[in-house]
C-alpha positions as CSV (number, residue, x, y, z in Angstrom):
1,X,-18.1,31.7,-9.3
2,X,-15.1,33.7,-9.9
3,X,-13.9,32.3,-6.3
4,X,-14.0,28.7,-7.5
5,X,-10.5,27.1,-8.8
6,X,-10.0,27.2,-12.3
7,X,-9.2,22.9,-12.3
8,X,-9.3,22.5,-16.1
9,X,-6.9,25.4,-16.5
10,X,-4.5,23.2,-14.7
11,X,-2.0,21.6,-16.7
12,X,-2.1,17.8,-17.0
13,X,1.5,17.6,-16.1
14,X,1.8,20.3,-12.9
15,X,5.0,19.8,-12.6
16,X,7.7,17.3,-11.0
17,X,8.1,19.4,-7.8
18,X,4.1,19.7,-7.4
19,X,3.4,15.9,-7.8
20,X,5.9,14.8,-5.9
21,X,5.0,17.4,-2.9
22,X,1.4,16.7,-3.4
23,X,2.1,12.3,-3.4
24,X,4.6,12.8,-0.4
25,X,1.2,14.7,1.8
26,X,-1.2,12.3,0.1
27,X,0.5,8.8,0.8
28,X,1.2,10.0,4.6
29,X,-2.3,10.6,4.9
30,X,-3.9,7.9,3.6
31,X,-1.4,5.3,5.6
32,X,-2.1,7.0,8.6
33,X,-5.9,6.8,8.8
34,X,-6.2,3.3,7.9
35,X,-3.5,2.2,10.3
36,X,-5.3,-0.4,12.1
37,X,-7.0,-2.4,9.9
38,X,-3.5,-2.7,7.8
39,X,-2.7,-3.9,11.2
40,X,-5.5,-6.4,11.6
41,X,-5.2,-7.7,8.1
42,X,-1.1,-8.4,8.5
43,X,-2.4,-10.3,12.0
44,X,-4.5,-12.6,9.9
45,X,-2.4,-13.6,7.1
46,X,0.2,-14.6,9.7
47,X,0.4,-18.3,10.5
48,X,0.1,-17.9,14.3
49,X,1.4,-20.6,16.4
50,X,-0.3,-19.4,19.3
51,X,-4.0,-19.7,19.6
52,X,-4.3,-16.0,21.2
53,X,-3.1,-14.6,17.4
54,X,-5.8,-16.6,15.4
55,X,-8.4,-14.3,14.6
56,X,-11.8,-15.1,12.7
57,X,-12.8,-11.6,11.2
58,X,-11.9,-8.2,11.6
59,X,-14.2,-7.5,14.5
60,X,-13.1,-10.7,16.3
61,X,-9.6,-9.4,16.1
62,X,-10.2,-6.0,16.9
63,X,-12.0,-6.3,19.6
64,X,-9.4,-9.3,21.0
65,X,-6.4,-6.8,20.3
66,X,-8.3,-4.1,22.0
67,X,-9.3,-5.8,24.9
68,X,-6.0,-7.4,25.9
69,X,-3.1,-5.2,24.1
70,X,-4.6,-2.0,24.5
71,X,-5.7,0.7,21.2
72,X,-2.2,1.3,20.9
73,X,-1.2,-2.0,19.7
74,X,-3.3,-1.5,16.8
75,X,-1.1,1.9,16.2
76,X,2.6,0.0,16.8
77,X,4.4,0.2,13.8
78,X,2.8,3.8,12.0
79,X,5.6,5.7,12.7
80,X,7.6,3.7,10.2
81,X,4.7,3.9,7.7
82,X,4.9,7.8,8.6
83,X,9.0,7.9,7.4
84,X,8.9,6.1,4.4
85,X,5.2,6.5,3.5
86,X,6.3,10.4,2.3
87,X,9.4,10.1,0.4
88,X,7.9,6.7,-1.0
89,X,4.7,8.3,-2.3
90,X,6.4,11.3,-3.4
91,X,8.6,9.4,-5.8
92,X,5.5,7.3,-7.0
93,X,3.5,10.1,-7.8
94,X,6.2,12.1,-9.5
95,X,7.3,9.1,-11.6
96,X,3.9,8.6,-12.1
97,X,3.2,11.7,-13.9
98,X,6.4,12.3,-15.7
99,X,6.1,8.9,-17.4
100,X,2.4,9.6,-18.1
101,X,3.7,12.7,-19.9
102,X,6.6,11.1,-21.9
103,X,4.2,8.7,-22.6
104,X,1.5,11.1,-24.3
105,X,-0.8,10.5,-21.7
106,X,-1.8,14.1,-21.4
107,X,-1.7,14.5,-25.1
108,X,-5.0,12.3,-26.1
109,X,-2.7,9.7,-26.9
110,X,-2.9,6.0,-26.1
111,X,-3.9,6.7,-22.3
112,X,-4.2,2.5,-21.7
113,X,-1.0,2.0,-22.6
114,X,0.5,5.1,-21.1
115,X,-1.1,5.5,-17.5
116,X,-0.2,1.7,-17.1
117,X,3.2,2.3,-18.0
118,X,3.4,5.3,-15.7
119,X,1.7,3.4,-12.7
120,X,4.3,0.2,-13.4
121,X,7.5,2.6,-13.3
122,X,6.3,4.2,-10.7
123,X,5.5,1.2,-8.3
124,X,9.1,-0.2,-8.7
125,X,10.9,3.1,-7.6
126,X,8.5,3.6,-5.1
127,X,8.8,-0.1,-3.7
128,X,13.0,0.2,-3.7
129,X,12.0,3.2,-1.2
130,X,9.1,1.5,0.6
131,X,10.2,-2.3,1.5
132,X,12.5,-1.8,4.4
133,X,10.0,0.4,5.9
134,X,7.1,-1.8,5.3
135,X,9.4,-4.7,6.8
136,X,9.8,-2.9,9.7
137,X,6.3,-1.7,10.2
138,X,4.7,-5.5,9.9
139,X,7.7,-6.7,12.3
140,X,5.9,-4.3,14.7
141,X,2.1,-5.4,14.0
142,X,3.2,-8.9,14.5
143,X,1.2,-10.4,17.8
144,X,3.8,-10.2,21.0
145,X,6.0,-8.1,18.8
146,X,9.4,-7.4,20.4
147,X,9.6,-4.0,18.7
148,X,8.4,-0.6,20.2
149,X,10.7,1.9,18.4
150,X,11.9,1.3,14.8
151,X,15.5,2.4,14.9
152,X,15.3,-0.9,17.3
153,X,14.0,-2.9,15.1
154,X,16.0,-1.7,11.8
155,X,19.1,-2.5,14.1
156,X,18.2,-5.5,15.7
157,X,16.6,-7.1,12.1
158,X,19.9,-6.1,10.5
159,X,21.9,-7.6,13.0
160,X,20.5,-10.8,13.2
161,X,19.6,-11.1,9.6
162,X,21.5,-8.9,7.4
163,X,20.5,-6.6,4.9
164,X,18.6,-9.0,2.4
165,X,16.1,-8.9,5.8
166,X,14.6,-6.2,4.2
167,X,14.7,-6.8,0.3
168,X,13.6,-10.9,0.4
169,X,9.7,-9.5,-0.5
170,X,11.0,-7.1,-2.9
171,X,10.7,-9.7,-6.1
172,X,6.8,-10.5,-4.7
173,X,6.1,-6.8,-3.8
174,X,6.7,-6.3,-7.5
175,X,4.9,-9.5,-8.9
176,X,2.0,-7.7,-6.8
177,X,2.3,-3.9,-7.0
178,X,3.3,-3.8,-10.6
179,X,0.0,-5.6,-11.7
180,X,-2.0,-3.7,-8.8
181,X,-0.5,-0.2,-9.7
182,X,-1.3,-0.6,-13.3
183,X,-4.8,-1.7,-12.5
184,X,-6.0,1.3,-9.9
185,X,-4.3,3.9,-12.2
186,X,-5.8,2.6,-15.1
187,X,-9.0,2.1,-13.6
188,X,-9.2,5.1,-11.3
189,X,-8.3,7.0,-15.0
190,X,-11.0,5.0,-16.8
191,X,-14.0,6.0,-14.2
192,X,-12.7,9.7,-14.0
193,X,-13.2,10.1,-17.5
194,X,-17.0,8.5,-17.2
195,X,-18.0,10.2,-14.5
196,X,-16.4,13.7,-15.0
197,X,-16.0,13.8,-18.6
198,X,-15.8,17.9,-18.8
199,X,-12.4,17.7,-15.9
200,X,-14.1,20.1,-13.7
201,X,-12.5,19.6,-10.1
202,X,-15.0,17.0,-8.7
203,X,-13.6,15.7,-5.4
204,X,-16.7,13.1,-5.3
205,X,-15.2,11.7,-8.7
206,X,-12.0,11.5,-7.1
207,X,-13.5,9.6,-4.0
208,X,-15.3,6.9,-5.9
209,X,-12.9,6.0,-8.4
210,X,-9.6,6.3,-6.3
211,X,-12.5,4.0,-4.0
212,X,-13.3,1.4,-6.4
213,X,-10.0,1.3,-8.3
214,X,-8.3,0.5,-4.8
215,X,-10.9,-2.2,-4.0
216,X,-10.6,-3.9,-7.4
217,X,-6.7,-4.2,-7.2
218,X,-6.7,-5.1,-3.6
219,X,-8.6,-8.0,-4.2
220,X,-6.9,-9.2,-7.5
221,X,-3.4,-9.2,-5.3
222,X,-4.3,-10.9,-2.0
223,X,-2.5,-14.2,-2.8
224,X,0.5,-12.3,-3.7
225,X,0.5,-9.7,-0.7
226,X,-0.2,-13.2,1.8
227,X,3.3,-14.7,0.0
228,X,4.8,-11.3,0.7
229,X,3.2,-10.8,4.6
230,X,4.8,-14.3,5.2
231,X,8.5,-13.5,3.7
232,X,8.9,-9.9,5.9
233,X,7.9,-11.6,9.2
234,X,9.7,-14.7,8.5
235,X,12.6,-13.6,11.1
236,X,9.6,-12.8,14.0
237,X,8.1,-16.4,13.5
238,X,8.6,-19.1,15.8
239,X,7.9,-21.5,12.8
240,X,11.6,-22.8,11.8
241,X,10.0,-23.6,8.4
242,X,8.3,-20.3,7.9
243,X,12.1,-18.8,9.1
244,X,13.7,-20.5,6.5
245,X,11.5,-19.7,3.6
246,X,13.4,-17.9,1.2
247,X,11.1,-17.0,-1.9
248,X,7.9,-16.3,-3.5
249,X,7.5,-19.5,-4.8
250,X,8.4,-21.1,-1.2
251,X,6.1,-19.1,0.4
252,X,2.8,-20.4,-2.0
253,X,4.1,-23.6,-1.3
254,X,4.1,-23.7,2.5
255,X,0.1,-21.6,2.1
256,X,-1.4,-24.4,-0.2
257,X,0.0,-26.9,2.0
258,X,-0.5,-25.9,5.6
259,X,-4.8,-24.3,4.1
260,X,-5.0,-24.9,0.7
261,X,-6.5,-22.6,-1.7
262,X,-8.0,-20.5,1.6
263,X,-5.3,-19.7,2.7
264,X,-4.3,-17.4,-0.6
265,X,-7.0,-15.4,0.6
266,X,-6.1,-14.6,4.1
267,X,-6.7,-11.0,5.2
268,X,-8.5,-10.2,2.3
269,X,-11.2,-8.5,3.7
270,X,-9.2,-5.8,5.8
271,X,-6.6,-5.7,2.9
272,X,-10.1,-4.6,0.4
273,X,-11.2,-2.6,3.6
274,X,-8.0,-0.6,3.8
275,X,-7.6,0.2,0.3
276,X,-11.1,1.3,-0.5
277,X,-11.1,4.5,1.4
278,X,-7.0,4.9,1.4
279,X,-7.0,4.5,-2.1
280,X,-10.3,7.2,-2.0
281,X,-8.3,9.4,0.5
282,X,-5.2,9.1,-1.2
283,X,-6.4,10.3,-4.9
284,X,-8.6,13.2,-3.3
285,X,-5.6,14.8,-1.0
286,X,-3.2,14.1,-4.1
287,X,-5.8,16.6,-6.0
288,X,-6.7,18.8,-3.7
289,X,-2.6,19.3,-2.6
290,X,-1.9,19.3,-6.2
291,X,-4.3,22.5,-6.7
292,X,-3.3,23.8,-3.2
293,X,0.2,23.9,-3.3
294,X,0.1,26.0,-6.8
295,X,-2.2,28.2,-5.4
């Protein structure tokens, strides 16, 4: 037993350098993995003009992709997840935890209040980061996507469109990550407590709620992340009213008119899909690197 790491003599608050190291390895892994169904889900909340891009399901569309784009289609795009996925998730996580401290979250304070604090502050630093990346990456998933390199795309989108390209979906990715941030922190902390109340390092705890906390805010935000899917691959659409959309609020408008109160829930099931065992990768390699790496 004397082998085992001594978790609970961890501090709550490892330090700024650990978190952000251990977020940077976490976030990279976890986009990584569940590549291709972030891919099929962006494919389905587009509004395709083209028959060959409407997909009924995520096994209808991956096996369509497959079959006449190749596996690597389903890839197209990861490297820019890869980029910004690590600096983004390092300055989440360490933002995360330093506000949780300030906060008295790792005092026995008001931990509600504090880790959904922490989890807002940390989604809007980590977003400023993160939305030119993710920009690029969905111009790439796109069906019949003109992009095979990002340093192509960033120059050809900011050509063409300018820098506010990649900052139109930063208002929405807010009005959705905020909300979804403070929801998997606060429930991810919620069902760690329940199900390891004595803190020993239980990477099954970490698993389910990091699982279930992921699923629950994924779902909650679909309508949002539909609004925000549409916006960053506005320039890519053939649609001139889907090009010209300029808002959040322009964007529900053209999805309850063109299918309704459907269409807010497009790509729901591979969004929940994706963030299930992300969210469950994520929060046990943010552990297990936050115990490593001070090893």
């Amino acid at each position: 037993m004397a082998d085992e790491v001594d978790y609970e003599a961890l501090p709550s608050n490892a330090g700024l350098a650990v978190n952000m190291a251990a977020g940077a390895l976490a976030g990279i892994t976890e986009h990584a993995v569940m590549f291709p169904i972030d891919s099929i889900k962006t494919r389905m909340q587009v509004f395709a003009t083209s028959p060959a891009a409407v997909y009924t399901g995520i096994g209808n569309a991956f096996t369509r992709i497959s079959s006449t784009e190749g596996m690597r289609a389903l890839w197209r795009g990861v490297s820019s997840v890869i980029l910004g996925a690590g600096p983004a998730h390092a300055v989440h996580f360490g933002m995360y935890e330093a506000v949780k401290e300030l906060a008295g979250g790792n005092e026995g304070g008001n931990q509600w209040v504090a880790t959904s604090l922490a989890g807002a502050s940390a989604t809007i630093a980590s977003d400023a980061l993160m939305n030119p990346f993710d920009v690029i990456k969905q111009r790439m998933q796109v069906h019949q996507s003109e992009f095979r390199s990002v340093f192509t795309a960033l120059r050809v989108v900011y050509r063409n469109e300018g820098l506010g390209a990649f900052y139109v979906s930063y208002p929405t990715t807010l009005t959705m990550s905020v909300p979804f941030t403070a929801v998997q922190f606060t429930v991810y902390e919620q069902i760690k407590r329940v199900l390891n109340p004595s803190g020993d390092y239980s990477p099954v705890t970490h698993m389910i709620g990091g699982g279930l906390a992921g699923g629950v805010a994924a779902g909650v935000t679909t309508p949002l992340d539909v609004a925000k899917t549409l916006l960053q691959t506005r320039g890519s659409s053939h649609d001139q009213e889907i090009r010209k959309v300029s808002g959040m609020v322009d964007a529900f408008r053209i999805i309850w008119r063109r299918d309704g109160l459907r269409g807010f829930g497009r790509g729901m099931s591979p969004r929940v899909l994706t963030h299930m065992p992300s969210n469950a990768l994520c929060w046990l390699s943010y552990e297990f690197f936050k115990v490593a790496i001070r090893e």
